[in-house]
Phi, psi and omega in degrees: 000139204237106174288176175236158188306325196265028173251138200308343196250333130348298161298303170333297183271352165297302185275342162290320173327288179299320173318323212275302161307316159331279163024248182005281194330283201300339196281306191314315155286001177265333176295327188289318183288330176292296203331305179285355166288278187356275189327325212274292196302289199314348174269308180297355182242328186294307200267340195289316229280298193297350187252030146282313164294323189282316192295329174262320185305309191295316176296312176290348153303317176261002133343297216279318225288314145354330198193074147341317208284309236238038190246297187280325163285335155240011163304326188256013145095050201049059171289155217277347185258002157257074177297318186314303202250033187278348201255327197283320181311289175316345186272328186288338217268306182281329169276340162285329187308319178284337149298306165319318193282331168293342165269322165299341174276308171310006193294327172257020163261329207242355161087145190325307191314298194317295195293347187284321214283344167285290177341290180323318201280314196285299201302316178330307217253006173314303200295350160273094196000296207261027155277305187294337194303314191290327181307305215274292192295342195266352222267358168316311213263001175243148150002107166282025138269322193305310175313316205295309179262353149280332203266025222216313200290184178282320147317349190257334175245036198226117165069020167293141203225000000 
């Protein structure tokens, strides 16, 4: 027996057809559509998180800019004969290091590029004596991986004493 289109259990199942498909579609578009919200915040948390870290950077800048002295002491790497700005360095030297340690908890929100471009400045700034000074007398008070990964670097075990 052959049904025929116009009998009603045909129609009937002709059109659940299409209702499941309709679904299908509508579900598949709605997945698609969280999805690219998802992705979107996750870029929008990504640029708020990181343009929060430029923003304390920009602050411990306009620090420096104020105060030549202590500019001039670690441009010269705490020379040992500019006693005057040793302690304002350090103190600046210990709020950067808590900015470094708040872009390492950020590393996987602010991405691999970013954090190396931190990472690099902190090996950089290893190599200043009264930096490393500050590392060493400070690391009770940070992250023990974040230290883990300081004292890791290369600059950090180059002339340690």
């Amino acid at each position: 027996m052959t049904a025929e289109w116009s009998d009603p259990l045909v129609i009937a199942t002709m059109f659940t057809g299409v209702m499941l498909l309709g679904s299908v579609i509508a579900l598949m578009g709605s997945l698609f559509a969280l999805k690219k919200q998802i992705r979107k915040e996750r870029e929008d948390v990504k640029n708020s998180t990181y343009e929060r870290i430029r923003s304390d950077f920009s602050n411990f800048s306009l620090f420096l800019a104020d105060r030549p002295g202590i500019v001039s002491y670690i441009e010269n790497n705490a020379d040992p004969n500019n006693k005057q700005f040793e302690n304002q360095a350090k103190s600046y030297f210990d709020g950067l290091l808590g900015l470094f340690e708040r872009t390492w908890y950020a590393r996987d929100t602010i991405g691999d590029q970013q954090w190396n471009n931190w990472k690099d400045w902190l090996d950089h700034l290893m190599n200043n004596p009264a930096f490393k000074e500050v590392v060493k007398k400070t690391e009770k008070f940070y992250d023990k991986d974040f230290i883990r990964m300081v004292k890791e670097l290369e600059s950090f075990k180059k002339n340690d004493s």
